[in-house]
ZAMARGU-4260 file (C-alpha; in steps of 0.2 Angstrom, whole numbers, plus 5000, padded with zeros to 4 digits):
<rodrens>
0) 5016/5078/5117 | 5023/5066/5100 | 5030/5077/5087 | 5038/5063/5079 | 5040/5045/5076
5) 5058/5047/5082 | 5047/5050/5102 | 5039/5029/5099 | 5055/5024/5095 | 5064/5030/5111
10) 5049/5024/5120 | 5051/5006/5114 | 5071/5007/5114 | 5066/5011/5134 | 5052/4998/5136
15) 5056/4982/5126 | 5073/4985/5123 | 5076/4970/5120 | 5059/4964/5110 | 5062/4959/5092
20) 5055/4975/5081 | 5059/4967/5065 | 5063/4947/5059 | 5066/4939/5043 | 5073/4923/5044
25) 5087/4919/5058 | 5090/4938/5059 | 5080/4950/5070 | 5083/4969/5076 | 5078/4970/5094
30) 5070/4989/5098 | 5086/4994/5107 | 5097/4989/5093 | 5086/4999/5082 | 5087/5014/5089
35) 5107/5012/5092 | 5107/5009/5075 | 5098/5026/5069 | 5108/5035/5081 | 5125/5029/5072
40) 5119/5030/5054 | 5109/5047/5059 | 5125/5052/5066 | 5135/5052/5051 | 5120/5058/5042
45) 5118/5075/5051 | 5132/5078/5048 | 5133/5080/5032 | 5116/5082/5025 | 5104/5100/5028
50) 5087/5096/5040 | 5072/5093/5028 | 5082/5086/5015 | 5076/5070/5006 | 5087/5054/5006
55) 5085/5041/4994 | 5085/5023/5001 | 5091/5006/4992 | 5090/4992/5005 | 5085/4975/5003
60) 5072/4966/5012 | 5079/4964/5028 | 5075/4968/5047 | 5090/4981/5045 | 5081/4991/5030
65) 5066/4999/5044 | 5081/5005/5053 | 5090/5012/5039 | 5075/5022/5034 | 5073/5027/5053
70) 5091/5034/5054 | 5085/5048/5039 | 5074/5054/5050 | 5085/5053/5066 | 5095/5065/5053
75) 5080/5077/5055 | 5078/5071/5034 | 5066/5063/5022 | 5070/5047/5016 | 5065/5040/4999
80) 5065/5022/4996 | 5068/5013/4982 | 5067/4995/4975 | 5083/4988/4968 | 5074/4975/4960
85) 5064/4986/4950 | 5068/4991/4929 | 5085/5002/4929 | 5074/5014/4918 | 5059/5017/4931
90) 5074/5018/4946 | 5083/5034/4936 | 5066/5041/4934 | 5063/5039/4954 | 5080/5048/4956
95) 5075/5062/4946 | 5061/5066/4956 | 5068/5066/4971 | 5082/5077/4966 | 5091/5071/4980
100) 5112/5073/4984 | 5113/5057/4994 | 5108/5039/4993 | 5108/5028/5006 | 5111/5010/5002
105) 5116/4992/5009 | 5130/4983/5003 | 5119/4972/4993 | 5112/4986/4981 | 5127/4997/4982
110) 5131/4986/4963 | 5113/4991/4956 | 5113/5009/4965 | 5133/5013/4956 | 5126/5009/4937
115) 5112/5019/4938 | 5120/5039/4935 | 5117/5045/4951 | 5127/5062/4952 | 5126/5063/4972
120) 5136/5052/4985 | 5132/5034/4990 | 5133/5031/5007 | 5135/5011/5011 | 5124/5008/5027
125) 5135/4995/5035 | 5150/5007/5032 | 5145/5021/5046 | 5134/5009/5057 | 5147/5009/5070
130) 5148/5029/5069 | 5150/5035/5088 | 5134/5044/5091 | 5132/5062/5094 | 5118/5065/5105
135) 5122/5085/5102 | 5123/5083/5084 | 5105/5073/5084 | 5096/5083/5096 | 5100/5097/5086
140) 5091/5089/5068 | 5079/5085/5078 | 5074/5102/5083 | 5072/5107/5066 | 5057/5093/5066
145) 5037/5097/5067 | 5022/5087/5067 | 5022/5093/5049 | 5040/5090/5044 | 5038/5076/5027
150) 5044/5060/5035 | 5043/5049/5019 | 5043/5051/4999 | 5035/5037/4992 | 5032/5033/4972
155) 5017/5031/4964 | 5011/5027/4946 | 5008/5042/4937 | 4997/5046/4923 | 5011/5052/4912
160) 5020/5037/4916 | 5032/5045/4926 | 5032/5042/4943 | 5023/5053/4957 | 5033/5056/4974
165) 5019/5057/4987 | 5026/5066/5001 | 5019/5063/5019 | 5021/5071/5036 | 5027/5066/5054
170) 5009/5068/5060 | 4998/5062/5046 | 5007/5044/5048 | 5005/5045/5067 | 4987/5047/5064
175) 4985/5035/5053 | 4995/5021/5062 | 4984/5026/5078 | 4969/5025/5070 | 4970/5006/5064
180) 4978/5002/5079 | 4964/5006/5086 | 4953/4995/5075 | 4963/4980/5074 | 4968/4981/5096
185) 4986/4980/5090 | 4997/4979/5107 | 5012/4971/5108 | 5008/4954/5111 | 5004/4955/5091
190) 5017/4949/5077 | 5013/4954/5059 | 5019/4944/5046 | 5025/4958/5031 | 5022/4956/5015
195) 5023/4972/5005 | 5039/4979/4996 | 5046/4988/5010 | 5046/5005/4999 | 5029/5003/4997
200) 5015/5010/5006 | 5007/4997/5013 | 5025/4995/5022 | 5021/5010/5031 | 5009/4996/5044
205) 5024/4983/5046 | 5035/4998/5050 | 5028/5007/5061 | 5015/4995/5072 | 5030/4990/5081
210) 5034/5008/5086 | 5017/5010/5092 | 5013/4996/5101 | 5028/4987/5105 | 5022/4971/5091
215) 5036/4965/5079 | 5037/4960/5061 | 5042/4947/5051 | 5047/4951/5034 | 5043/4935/5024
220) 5053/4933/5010 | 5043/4937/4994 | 5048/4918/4986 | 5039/4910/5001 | 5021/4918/4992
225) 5021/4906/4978 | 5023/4891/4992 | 5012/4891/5003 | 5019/4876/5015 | 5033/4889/5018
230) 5024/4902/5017 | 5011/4896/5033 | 5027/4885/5041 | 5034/4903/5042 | 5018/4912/5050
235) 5018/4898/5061 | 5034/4897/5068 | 5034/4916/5072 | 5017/4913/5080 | 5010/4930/5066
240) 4995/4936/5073 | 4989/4947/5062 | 4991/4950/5040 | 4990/4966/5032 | 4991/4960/5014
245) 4985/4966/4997 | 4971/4958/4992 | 4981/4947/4980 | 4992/4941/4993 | 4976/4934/5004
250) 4969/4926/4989 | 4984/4916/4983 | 4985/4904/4997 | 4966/4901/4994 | 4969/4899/4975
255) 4984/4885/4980 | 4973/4875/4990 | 4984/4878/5004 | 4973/4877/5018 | 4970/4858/5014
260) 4989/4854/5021 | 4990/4867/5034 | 4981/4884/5042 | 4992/4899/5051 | 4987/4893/5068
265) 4991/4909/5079 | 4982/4922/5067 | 4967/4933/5075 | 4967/4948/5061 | 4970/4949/5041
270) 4968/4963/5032 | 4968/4967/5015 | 4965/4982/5003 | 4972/4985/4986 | 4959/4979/4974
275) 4942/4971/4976 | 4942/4956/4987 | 4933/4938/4976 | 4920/4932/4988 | 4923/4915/4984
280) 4943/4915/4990 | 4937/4926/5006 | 4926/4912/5009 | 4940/4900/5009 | 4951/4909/5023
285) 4931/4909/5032 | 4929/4892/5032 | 4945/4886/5038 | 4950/4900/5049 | 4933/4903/5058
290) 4938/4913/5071 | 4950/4926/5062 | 4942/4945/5062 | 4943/4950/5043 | 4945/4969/5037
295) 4942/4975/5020 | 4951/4992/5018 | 4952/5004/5007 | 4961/5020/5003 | 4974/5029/4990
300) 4993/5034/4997 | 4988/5055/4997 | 4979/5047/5012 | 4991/5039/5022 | 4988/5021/5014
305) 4967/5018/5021 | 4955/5030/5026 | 4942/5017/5027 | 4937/5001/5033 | 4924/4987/5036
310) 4924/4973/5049 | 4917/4958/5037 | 4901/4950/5047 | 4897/4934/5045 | 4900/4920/5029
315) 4900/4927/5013 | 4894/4919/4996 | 4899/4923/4979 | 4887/4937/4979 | 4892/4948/4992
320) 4900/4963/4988 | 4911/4970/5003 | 4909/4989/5007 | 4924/4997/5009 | 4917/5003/5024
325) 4917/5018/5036 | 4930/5032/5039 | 4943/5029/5049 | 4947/5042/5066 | 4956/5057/5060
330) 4946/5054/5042 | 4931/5061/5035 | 4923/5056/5016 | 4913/5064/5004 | 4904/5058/4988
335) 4905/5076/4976 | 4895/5074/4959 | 4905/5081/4943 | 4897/5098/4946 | 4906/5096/4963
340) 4890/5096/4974 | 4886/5082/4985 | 4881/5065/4982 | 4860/5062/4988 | 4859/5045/4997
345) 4861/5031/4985 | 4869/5042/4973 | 4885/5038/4967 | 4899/5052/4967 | 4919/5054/4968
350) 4926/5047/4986 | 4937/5062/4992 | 4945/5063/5007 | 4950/5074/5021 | 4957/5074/5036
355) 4974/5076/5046 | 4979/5059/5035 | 4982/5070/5019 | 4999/5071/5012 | 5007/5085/5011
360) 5006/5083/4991 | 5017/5077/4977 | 5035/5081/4978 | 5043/5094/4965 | 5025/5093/4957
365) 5014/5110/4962 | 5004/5109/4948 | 4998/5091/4950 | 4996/5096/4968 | 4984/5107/4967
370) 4973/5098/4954 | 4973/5083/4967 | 4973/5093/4984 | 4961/5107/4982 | 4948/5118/4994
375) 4931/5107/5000 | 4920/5117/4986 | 4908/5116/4998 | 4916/5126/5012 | 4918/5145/5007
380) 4922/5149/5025 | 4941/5145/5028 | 4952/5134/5020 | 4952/5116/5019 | 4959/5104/5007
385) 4951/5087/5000 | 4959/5074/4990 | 4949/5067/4976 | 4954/5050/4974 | 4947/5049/4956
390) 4936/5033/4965 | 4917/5032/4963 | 4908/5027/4977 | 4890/5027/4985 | 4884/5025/5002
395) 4870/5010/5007 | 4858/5009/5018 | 4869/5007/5032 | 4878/5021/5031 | 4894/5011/5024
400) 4904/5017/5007 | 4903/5005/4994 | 4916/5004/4980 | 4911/5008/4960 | 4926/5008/4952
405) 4939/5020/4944 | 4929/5038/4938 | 4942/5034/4921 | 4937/5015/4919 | 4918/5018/4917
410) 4915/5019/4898 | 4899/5020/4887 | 4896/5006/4878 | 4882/5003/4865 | 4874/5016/4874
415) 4876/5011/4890 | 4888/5015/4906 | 4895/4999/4910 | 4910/4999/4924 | 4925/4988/4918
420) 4927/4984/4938 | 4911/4975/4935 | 4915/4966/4920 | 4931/4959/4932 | 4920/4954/4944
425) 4910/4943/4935 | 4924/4936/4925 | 4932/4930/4944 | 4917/4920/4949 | 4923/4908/4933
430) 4930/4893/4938 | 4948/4895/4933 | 4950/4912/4931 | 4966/4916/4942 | 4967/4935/4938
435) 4956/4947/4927 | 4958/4965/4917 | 4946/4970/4906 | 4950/4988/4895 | 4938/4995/4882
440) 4945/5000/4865 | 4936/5015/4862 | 4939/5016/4841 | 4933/5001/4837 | 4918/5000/4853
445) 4926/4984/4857 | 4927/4975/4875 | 4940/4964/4880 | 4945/4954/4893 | 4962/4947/4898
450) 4964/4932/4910 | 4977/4922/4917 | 4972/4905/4921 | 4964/4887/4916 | 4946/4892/4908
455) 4944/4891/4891 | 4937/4908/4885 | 4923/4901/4876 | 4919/4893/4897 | 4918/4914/4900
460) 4908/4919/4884 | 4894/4907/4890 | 4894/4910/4908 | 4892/4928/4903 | 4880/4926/4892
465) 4870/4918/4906 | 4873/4928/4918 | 4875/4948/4908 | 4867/4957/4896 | 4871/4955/4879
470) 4882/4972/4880 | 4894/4967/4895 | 4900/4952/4887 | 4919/4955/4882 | 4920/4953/4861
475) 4936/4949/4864 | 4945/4937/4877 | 4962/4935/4878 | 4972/4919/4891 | 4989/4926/4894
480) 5002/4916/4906 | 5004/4932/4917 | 4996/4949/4916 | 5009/4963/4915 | 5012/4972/4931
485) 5018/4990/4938 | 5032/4991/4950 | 5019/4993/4963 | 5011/4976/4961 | 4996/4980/4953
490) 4991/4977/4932 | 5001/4989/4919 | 4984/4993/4911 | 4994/5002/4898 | 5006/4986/4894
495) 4989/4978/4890 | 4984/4988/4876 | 4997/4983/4867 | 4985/4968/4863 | 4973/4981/4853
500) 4972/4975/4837
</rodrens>
């Protein structure tokens, strides 16, 4: 029986021992190497840090960065990651949360990790790699590990605007990794091609598919994004297989026009979850990649990263709107209406989750827990927990969910319920229009609309015009050369409003 993700490493370190985990460039960690690697680093770890303990990580993005997150939990600890590149003021904030007496780092961020008022130690990876191991000292942190031990703590955007810690088990990540492994047949002939922020939790696939199944990953070098000669001679000469991208990530190649220079000629699978897919870039990865199997996902980090997916069938058009699909194994999904009964058919309701995928909750937060985290209202019988994503959703008339937006961004406008998500939508079948918010200032009952891209905005005011009802059309239309964006990679709605007027 699997407790921990520590039983796939020593399985791979025992049967592709000397297979590539992780590659970015002209280096590559082999699984043998990767698990020598968490024994000497876990080593010096155990012996100085408590079981259970969290450890923040600062590590830049580089094959040896999985294994320094993978010798925290040789340690029988939690580890923490961190972004160096991120502001100094969101970093101390991280740190605060995490209350942690140790941080982990690489030489290259020890600079960065050193300014930023840490009160614990910082431990410099490359300093304790060659650490004898202590196969004692290991075996006993690892007895202190369960199925339901936290494996990983990893930062969200919060409400307040201070960062969340979502904190996640041994077991729930197993799940979740078995259950689109399932999905997308990875085995190890397969090599993904990483492009998340590697203390992100879309990371969590390109870390751990290669302790599952045997496949490696290549951590593309985040420059190469906004070149997409490099960025497909790269795929290429790694022979990537499969993509598991944010939906941003797919659509800039298509919006670059790369495809007319070159295609990823070994890929089979992409992907992609975040945000809501445009139909009309999906359809340009279709049409010159006819044979790749695309995936629409969809799910919060309190769930493991996706709880629910959908096979794309056939072309689209720009009028197809992707479901977000069915529940993945070890998920189940339920529509609750405000009065917290269940959604009818065709009704639409708050997409909570539940399942083994939860996460244990948010870290040093009890309070925010147990507003997110609470008993399924409609089970009095024993307990069990649902997460309410704060997501509306509806199922069609195939059984699959389909995506309405955030429950905070539909407003009432003029006396109608108008979903902002739908006023981005439309504003993405523009020619020209490269990215979209729109945000409603409530005192004033106006609608605005901020874009990046060529279009002129009196090109939106009349396609809207021709296409929406007199109340959907934004009053106020902003071009900017970049939208602001959170640390996670998606649009700082609240940088935005600074634009009020």
């Amino acid at each position: 029986m699997q407790t921990s993700v520590l039983d796939w490493l020593d399985a791979r370190a025992c049967d592709h021992a000397e297979k590539s985990a992780y590659i970015c460039g002209d280096v590559a960690v082999s699984f043998k190497e990767l698990s020598d690697i968490t024994k000497s680093v876990g080593t010096y770890l155990a012996g100085k840090i408590a079981p259970g303990q969290p450890v923040i990580c600062m590590s830049g993005r580089h094959p040896y960065t999985p294994a320094y997150f993978l010798s925290v939990v040789r340690a029988g600890c939690t580890y923490a990651p961190i972004d160096s590149t991120m502001p100094v003021a969101r970093l101390k904030q991280m740190i605060e949360v995490a209350d942690a007496q140790y941080m982990l780092v690489d030489r290259g961020s020890y600079e960065k990790a050193s300014s930023l008022g840490f009160e614990g130690e910082i431990i410099i990876a490359e300093d304790i790699a060659d650490t004898p191991a202590d196969e004692a000292l290991l075996a006993a942190a690892r007895a202190n590990i369960t199925e339901l031990s936290p494996l990983y703590i990893i930062f969200t955007s919060g409400s307040t605007g201070k960062p969340k810690g979502v904190i996640t088990s041994h077991h729930s990540l197993m799940c979740y990794i078995d259950a689109v492994s399932e999905v997308l047949k990875v085995d190890d002939t397969d090599v993904f091609g990483g492009q998340a922020p590697l203390d992100y939790i879309a990371a969590v696939r390109d870390i751990y598919f290669p302790l599952k199944a045997g496949a490696t990953t290549v951590i593309i070098p985040k420059s190469e994004f906004a070149i997409p000669t490099e960025l497909f001679a790269t795929l290429n000469r790694n022979k990537v297989t499969a993509l598991c991208w944010s939906v941003a990530g797919v659509e800039l190649p298509a919006k670059l026009n790369a495809f007319s220079e070159a295609k990823p000629e070994y890929l089979k699978k992409v992907c992609f979850s975040g945000s809501v897919m445009s139909p009309k870039l999906l359809r340009v990865w279709q049409d010159a990649m006819p044979d790749v199997m695309f995936v629409n996902q969809y799910g919060p980090t309190e769930a493991t990263a996706s709880c629910t997916y959908h096979i794309v069938q056939g072309k689209v058009d720009e009028n197809t709107v992707l479901p977000i699909g069915r529940p993945y194994k070890h998920y189940a999904i339920m529509l609750l209406k405000e009065d917290n009964t269940p959604a009818l058919a065709g009704e639409t309701g708050e997409i909570c989750v539940k399942g083994p995928c939860l996460a244990l909750g948010y870290y040093r937060n009890a309070e925010k827990t147990a507003e997110s985290f609470m008993q399924n209202p409609l089970n009095d019988k024993y307990r069990e927990l649902i997460y309410k994503t704060g997501d509306l959703g509806s199922i069609n008339a195939d059984g699959e969910l389909m995506f309405h937006g955030r429950k905070d961004r539909q407003i009432k406008h003029m006396g109608h319920r108008i979903e902002l998500e739908e006023i981005e939508g439309a504003a993405k079948c523009v020619d020209g229009v490269r990215t979209c918010c729109s945000l409603y200032q409530k005192e004033k009952e106006l609608l605005y609309l901020f874009y990046t891209g060529d279009a002129a905005p009196k090109e939106i005011t009349l396609y809207f015009r021709a296409k929406m009802p007199a109340f959907m059309v934004p009053r106020k239309i902003m071009q900017l050369d970049e939208l602001p964006a959170l640390p996670n990679g998606k649009i700082d709605m609240n940088a935005l409003k600074a634009y009020f007027k």
